[in-house]
C-alpha positions in Angstrom: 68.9 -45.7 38.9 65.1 -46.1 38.2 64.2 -46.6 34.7 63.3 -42.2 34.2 66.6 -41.2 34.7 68.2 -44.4 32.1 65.6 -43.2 29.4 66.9 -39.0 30.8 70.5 -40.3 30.5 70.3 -41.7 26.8 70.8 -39.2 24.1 69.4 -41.9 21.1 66.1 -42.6 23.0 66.1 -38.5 24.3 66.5 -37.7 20.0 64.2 -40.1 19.0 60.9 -39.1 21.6 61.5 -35.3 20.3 61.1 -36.3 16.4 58.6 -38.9 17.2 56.6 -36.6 19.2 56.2 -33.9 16.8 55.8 -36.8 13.8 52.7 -37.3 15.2 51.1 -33.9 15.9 51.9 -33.7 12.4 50.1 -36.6 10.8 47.2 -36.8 13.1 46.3 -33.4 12.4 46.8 -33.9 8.5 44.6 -37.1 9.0 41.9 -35.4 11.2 42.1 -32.3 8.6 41.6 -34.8 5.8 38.9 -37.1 7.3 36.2 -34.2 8.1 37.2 -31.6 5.3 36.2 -34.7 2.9 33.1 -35.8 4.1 32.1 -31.7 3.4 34.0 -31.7 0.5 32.4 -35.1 -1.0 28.7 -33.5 -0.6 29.4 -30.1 -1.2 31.8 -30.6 -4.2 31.2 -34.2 -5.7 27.3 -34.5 -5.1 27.7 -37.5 -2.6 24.3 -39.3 -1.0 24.7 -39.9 2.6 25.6 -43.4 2.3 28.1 -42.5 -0.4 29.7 -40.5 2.0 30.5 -42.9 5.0 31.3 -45.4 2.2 33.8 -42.6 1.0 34.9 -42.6 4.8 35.0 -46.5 5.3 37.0 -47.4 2.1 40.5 -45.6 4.2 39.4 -47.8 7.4 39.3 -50.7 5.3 42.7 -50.3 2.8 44.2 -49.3 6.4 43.4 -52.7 8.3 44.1 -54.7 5.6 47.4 -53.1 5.4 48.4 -53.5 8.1 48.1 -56.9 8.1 49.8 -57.6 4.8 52.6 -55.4 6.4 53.5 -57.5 9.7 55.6 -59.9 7.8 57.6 -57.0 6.5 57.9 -55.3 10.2 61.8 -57.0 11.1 63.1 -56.3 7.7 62.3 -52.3 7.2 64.2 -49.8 9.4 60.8 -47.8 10.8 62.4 -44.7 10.0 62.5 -45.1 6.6 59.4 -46.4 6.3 57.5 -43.2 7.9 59.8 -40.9 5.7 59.0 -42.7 2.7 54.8 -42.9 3.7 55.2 -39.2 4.4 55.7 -38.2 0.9 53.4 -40.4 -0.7 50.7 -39.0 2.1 51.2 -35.9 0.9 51.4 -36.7 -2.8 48.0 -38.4 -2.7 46.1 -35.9 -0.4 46.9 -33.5 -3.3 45.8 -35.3 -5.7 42.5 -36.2 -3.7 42.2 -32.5 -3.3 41.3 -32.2 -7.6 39.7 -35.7 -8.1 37.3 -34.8 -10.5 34.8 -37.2 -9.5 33.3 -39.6 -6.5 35.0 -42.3 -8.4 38.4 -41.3 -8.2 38.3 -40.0 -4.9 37.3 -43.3 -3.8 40.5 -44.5 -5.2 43.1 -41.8 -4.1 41.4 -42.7 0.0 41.9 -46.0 -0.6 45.5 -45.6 -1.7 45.7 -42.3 1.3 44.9 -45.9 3.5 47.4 -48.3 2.1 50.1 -45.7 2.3 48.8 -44.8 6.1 49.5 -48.2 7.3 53.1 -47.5 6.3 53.5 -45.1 8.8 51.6 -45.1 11.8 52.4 -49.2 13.1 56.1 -48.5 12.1 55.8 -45.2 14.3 54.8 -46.8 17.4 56.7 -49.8 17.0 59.8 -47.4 16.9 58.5 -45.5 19.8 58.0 -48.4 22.1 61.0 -50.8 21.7 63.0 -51.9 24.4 61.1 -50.4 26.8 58.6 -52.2 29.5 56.4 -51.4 32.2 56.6 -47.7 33.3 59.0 -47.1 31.2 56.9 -48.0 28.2 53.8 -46.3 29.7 55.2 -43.1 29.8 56.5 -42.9 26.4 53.1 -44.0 24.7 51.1 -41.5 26.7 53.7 -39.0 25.8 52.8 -40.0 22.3 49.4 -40.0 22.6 49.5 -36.4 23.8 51.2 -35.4 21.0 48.8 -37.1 18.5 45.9 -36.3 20.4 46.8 -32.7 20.4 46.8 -32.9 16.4 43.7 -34.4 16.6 42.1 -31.2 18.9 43.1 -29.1 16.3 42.0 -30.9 13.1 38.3 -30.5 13.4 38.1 -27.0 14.3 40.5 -26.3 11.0 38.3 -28.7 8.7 35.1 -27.0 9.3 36.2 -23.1 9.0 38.1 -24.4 5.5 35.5 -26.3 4.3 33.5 -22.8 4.8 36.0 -20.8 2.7 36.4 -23.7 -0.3 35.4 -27.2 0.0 38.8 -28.3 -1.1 41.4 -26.5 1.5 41.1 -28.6 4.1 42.7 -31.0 1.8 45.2 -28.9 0.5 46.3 -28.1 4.3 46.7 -31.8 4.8 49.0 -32.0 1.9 50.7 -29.3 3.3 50.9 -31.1 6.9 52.1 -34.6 5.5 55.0 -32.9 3.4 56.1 -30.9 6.8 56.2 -34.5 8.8 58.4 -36.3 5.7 60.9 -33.1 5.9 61.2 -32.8 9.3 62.0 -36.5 9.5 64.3 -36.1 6.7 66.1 -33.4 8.4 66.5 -35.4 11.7 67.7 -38.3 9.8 70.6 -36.2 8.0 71.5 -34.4 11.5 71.0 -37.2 14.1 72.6 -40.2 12.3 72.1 -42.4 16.1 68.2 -41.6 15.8 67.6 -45.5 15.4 69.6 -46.2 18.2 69.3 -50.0 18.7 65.9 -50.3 18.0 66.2 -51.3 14.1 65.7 -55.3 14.6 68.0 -55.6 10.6 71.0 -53.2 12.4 70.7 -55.6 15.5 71.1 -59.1 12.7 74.0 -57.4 10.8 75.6 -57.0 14.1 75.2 -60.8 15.0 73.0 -59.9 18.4 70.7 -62.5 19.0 67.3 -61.8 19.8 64.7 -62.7 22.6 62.5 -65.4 21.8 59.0 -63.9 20.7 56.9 -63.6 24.2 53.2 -63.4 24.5 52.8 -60.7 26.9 49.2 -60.6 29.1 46.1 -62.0 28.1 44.2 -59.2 29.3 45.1 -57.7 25.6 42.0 -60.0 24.2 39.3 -57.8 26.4 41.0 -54.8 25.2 41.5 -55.4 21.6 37.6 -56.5 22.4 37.0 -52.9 23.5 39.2 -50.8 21.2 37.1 -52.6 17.9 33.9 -51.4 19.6 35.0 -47.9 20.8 36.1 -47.2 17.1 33.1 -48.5 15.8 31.4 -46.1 17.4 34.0 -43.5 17.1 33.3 -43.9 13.3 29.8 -42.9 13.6 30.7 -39.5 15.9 33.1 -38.5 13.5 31.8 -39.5 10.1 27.7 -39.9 10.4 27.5 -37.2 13.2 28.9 -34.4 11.1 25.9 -35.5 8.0 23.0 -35.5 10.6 24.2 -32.2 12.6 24.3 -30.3 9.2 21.2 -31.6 7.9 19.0 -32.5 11.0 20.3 -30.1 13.5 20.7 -27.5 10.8 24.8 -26.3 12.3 26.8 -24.6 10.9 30.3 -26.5 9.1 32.1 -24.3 12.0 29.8 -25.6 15.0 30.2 -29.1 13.7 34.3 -29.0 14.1 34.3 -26.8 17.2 31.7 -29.8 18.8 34.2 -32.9 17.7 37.4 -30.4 18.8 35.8 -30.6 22.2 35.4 -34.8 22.0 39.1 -34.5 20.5 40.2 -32.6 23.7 38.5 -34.7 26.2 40.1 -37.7 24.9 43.5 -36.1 24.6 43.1 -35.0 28.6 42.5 -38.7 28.9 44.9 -40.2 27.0 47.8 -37.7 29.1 45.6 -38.5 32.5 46.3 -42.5 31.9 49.9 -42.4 30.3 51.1 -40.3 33.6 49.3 -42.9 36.0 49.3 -46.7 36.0 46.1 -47.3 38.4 44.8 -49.3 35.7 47.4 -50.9 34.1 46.6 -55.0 34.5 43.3 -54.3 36.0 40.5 -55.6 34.4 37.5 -53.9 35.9 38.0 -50.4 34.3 37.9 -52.0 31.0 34.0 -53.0 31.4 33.0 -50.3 33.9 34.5 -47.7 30.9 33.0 -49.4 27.9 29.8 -49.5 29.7 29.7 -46.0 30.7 30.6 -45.1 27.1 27.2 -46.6 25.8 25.4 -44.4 28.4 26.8 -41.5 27.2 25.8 -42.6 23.5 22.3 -42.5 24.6 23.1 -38.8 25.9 24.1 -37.9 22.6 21.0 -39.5 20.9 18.6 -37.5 23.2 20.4 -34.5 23.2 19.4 -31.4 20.7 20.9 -28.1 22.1 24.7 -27.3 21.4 25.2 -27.2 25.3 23.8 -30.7 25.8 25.6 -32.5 22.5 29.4 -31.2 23.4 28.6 -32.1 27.0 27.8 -35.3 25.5 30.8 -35.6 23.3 33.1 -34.5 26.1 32.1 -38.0 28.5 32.3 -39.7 25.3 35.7 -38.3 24.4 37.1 -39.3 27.7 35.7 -42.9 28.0 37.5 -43.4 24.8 40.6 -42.8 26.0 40.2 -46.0 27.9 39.6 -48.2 24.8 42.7 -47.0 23.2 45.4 -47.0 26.1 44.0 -50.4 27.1 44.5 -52.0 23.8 47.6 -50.2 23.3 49.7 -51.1 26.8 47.8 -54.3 27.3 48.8 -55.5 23.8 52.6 -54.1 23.6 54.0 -55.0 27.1 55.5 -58.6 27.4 56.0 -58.8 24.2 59.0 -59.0 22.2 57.3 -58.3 18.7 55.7 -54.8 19.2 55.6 -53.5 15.3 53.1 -56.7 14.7 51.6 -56.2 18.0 50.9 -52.6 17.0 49.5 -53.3 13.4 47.0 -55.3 14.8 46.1 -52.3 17.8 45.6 -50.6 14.5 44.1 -52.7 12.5 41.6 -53.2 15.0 40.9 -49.6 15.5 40.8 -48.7 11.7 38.7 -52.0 11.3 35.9 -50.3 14.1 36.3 -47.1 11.9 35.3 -48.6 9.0 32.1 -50.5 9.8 31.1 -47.3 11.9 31.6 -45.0 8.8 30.3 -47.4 6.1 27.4 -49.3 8.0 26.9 -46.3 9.9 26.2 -43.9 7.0 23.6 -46.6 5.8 21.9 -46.9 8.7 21.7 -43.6 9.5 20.0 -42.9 5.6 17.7 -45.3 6.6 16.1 -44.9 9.8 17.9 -41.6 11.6 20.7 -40.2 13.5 18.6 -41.4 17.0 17.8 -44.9 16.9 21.3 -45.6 14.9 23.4 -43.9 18.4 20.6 -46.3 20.5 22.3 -49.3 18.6 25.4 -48.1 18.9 24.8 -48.0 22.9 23.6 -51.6 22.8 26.4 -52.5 21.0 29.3 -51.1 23.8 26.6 -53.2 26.6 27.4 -56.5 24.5 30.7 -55.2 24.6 31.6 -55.3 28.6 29.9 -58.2 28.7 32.3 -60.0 26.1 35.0 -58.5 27.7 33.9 -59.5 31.1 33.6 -63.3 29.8 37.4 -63.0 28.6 38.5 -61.6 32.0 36.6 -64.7 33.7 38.6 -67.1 31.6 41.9 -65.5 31.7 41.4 -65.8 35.8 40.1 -69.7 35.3 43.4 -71.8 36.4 44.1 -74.9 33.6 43.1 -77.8 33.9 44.4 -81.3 33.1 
């Protein structure tokens, strides 16, 4: 029996996928919803500068990674479950809140808090999702989850800018709304599938007296990738925060062209992320990590150039789907092998939320100081240093010891 029809024959793991899946689609497109309705909502409502805005942006990416990394040593005592039901509610709470702060100053706050209580939910998530399972196996279910985010994510753009066109502030309010459906829907499968933890909770597994693995490494080839992931969210930060203030105020589009051209980049990335969880062509290869990140800076200097709404979405698209790469690579690469896979996935995040945050926050400075242009030009230099790190690392993980 091959490892499809073990996962097929389990009714725990079976449960668990089905309320993970839709867990996600919740929360990323609360969290997309959020992240673009307030950057409209900040200058249309609360007067920000354009620096003031991708600080607004960065101060989430930066409560997040830090977060998550004051959260690893908690990751074998909290049952995952409980942790996501618990950051549901307090998601929702604070994107209400957010949604009435009465000035930039307290809505600096309530994101920074929105970030802290994120990094409750999204690590324990994945870890949930992806124990005791390896290879294939583990493949599959993260691109199943990945679609499921991803597909959030498609929709979250499209919904920010048409609310942010009716009042500034619903966008928030429908995040609120999509947090508090995530916490009750988890709730309700808590109360009717009691087995949903199955033997995954690492504090059920102690109580029982089951011993467990000794704490494995996994494959180098995570350090190119977590290399890769930093970058391609660095940059992802600029698309989605500083690329929404320079196509309303340079390009002169619309709030509705502005989502509709980042729901395009959201669906080329989610047709890459299903693409690459249903294959395994480039699982342990190291070549499609450079060759990606290098064609991702090429299509950065598309964007740059670019100044009709055909030629920017085509440019999104190929940037969309290269970043695909930089997330599948940092997630598989860094989970398989190893037995710790909560930690392992607070630091895929904290990587990606730390590449959000400098794009946001340096990005929105740049970009009020010398141009949307020459700050995607930088941006493209910065993914060619990039492959080239990671092609370093991939030399010395090859290089046999010595001594």
């Amino acid at each position: 029996m091959d490892d499809t029809d073990t996962e097929q024959s389990s009714p725990v793991r079976t449960s668990k996928l089905a309320v993970i899946g839709p867990l996600a689609f919740l929360a990323a497109m609360a969290q997309g919803n959020l992240g673009l309705g307030l950057l409209f909502h900040a200058r249309d409502a609360l007067l920000a500068s354009k620096a003031q805005t991708g600080l607004l942006a960065g101060i989430w990416f930066l409560a997040y990674m830090i977060s998550c990394h004051l959260f690893r040593p908690l990751s074998h005592r909290l049952r995952p479950r409980f942790c996501v039901l618990g950051a549901s509610f307090v998601l929702a709470a604070l994107t209400g809140l957010l949604a009435t702060a009465p000035s930039l100053g307290s809505a600096y706050l309530l994101n920074g808090l929105l970030g802290v209580a994120a990094a409750s939910f999204w690590p324990p998530l994945m870890g949930w999702l992806s124990a005791n399972a390896e290879g294939g196996q583990l493949s599959r279910r993260l691109g199943a989850f990945n679609v499921c985010w991803s597909s959030g994510a498609i929709l979250s753009p499209a919904l920010a800018g048409w609310g942010s066109e009716i009042f500034s502030w619903l966008p928030l309010v429908v995040s609120a709304v999509l947090y508090l459906a995530a916490g009750l829907l988890l709730a309700l499968a808590v109360v009717a599938l009691p087995g949903i933890g199955g033997d995954d909770d690492a504090h059920e597994r102690e109580q029982r007296g089951v011993a467990q693995e000794p704490g494995t490494d996994g494959t180098p080839l995570r350090f190119p990738a977590w290399v890769g992931v930093f970058s391609t969210y660095l940059v992802a930060g600029v698309v989605l925060n500083v690329f929404p203030m320079a196509g309303r105020t340079e390009l002169h589009l619309k709030a509705s062209d502005v989502g509709c051209l980042l729901l395009l980049r959201a669906l080329a990335t989610s047709f890459g992320l299903g693409i690459l969880g249903r294959t395994a062509w480039w699982h342990f290869r190291g070549w499609q990590m450079v060759g990606t990140t290098a064609l991702l800076g090429g299509s950065l200097l598309w964007l740059g150039s670019a100044h009709s709404m055909a030629g920017i979405g085509l440019a999104l698209v190929a940037a969309g789907a290269l970043s695909a790469f930089g997330y599948v690579n940092s997630l598989f690469h860094g989970a398989v092998g190893s037995s710790r896979r909560v930690g392992r996935m607070a630091i895929h995040e904290s990587l990606l939320s730390a590449g959000l945050c400098c794009g946001a926050s340096l990005g929105g400075v740049v970009y009020q100081r010398v141009g949307i242009t020459p700050l995607l030009t930088g941006c493209a230099v910065l993914m060619g240093a990039t492959a080239s790190i990671q092609l370093a690392l991939l030399r010395a993980c090859r290089r046999p010891p010595t001594g």
